[in-house]
Structure formats: C-alpha cells, structure tokens
C-alpha positions in Angstrom: 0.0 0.0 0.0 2.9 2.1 1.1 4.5 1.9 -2.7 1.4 2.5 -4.2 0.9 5.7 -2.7 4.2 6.8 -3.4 4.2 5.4 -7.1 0.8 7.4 -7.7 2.6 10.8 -6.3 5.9 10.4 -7.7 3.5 10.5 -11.3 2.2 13.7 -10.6 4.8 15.8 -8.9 7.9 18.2 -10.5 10.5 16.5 -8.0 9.7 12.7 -7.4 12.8 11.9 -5.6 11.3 14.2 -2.5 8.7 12.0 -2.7 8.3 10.0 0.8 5.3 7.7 2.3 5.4 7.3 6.1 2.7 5.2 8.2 1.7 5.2 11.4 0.7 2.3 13.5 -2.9 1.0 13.5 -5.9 2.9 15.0 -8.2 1.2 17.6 -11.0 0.7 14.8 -8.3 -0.9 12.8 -7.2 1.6 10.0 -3.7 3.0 8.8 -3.2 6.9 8.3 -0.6 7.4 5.5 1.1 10.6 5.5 2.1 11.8 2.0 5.1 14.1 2.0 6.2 16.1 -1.6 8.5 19.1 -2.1 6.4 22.8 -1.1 6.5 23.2 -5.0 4.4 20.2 -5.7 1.9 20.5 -2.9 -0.7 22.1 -5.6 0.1 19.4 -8.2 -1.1 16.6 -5.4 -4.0 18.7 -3.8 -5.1 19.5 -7.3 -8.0 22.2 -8.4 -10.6 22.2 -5.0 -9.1 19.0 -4.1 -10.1 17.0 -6.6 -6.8 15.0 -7.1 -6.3 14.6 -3.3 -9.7 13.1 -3.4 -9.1 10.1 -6.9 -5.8 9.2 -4.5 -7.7 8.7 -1.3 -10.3 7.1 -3.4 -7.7 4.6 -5.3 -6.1 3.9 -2.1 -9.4 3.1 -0.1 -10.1 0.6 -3.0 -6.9 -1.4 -2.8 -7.3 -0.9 0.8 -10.6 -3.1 0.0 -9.1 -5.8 -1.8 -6.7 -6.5 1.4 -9.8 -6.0 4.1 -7.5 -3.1 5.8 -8.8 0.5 6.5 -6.5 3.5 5.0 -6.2 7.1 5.4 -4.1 9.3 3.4 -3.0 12.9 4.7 -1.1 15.2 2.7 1.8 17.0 4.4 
C-alpha cells in the first residue's frame, strides 16, 4: 500500500525523488493513516484544483485498501 501511494505521487509531482510515504501504527478501529510528504512546489500538483486530485488518490487507495480487508487514510503534508 505504502508503494502505491508513493508510485501514484511520484506520477504527478515536479521532483519525485522528495517524494516520501510514512505510516503510522494502526488505529483502535483498525485503519492506517498514510502521511504523503512532496516538495512545497508540488503541494498544488497533489491537492489538485478544489481537491479533486487529493480526493481520486484517497479514493484509489481506499479501493486497494478493499481488496486487502484493511482500512486507510491518506494525509497530505
């Protein structure tokens, strides 16, 4: 899940090398928060126009999330 996220961002940003993925441990109800860090250059590239890119990864990732039976959140830093 971790590479996915950061294969999906490294696609969209300027600079993928400053691209980094870090998790942190599971919630009580059972879900992961992925944090999603990219260069201060890129932020707008990953947010996207009212959030509608932020929104298609979360959405992509929930779905693979799915297919494993885990629980995911993404947060953009």
């Amino acid at each position: 899940m971790q590479e996915l996220l950061k294969i999906i961002a490294q696609g969209l940003v300027e600079k993928p090398e400053e691209v980094s993925v870090t998790l942190d441990e599971p919630k009580e109800d059972g879900s992961v928060v992925y944090h999603l860090h990219v260069a201060e250059e890129d932020m707008g590239r990953v947010i996207g126009k009212q959030g509608r890119i932020a929104k298609a990864i979360r959405v992509v990732m929930r779905a693979a999330a799915t297919r494993s039976s885990e629980k995911v959140v993404v947060e953009i830093d």
